[in-house]
N, C-alpha and C positions, 0 to 999 in steps of 0.2 A: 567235939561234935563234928563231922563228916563236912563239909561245902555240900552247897546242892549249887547246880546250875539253875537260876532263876531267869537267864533270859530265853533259855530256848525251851520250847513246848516237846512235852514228849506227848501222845496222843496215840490210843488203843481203843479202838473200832470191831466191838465184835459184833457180828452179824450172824444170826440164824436163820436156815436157808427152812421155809415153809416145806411140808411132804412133797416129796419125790422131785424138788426146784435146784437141790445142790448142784449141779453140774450149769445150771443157768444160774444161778448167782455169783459160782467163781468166774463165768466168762463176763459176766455183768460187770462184776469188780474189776476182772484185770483189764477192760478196756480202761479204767481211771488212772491204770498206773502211767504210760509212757506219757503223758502232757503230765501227770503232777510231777513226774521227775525231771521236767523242761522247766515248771515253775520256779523262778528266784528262792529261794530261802528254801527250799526243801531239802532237808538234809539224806531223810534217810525216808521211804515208803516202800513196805514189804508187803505182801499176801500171804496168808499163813492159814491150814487148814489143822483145827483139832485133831489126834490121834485117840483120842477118846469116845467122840461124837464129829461124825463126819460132814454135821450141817452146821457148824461152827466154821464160820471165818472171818480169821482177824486180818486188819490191819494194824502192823505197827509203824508208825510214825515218828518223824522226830522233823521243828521246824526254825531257825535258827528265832523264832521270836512270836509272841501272839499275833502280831497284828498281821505277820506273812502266813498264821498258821487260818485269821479269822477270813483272809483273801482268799484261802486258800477254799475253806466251804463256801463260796460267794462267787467259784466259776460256775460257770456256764453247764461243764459236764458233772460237779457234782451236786449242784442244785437240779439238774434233770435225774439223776441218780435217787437221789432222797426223794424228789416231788413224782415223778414217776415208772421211776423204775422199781423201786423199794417193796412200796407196797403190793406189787403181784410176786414177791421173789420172797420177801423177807416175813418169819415169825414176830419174831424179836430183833431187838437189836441196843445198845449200848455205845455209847463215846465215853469216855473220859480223859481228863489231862493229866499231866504228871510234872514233876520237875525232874531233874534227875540227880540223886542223889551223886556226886565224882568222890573217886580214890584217895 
């Protein structure tokens, strides 16, 4: 059986952008990326738009552990993000965690 890494959080954030808000919700998002790549433990934090459906957008995340990844929803910018930014921008939306399964 494979190892997984169990201390570091892997963390996939897809976001669907409400009719006609797509281009306001990627500028929405990518204001979150440059302070979350300043934050301690961030390993890895992308932006990622569906080629499928173009009001899909992920983050994918990776954080060297929960408890920098649960500080991490607990700033300032992205608690304004989810409390009110979200709801004018976003249909849906989805988080979940992952471990990562290693080589």
């Amino acid at each position: 059986m494979p190892n997984k890494n169990t201390t570091q959080v892997v963390c996939v954030a897809d976001f669907f952008a409400k009719e006609g808000k797509t281009e306001e919700l990627i500028e929405a998002l990518h204001v979150l990326i440059k302070p979350t790549h300043a934050e301690p433990g961030c390993v890895r934090y992308e932006l990622n738009q569906r080629t499928d459906d173009h009001s899909g957008i992920t983050f994918i995340e990776k954080w060297k552990d929960k408890k920098i990844f649960d500080e991490h929803c607990a700033t300032p910018y992205i608690a304004h993000f989810f409390d009110n930014v979200r709801p004018g921008l976003v249909e849906r939306f989805e988080v979940k965690l992952y471990e990562e399964i290693l080589p």
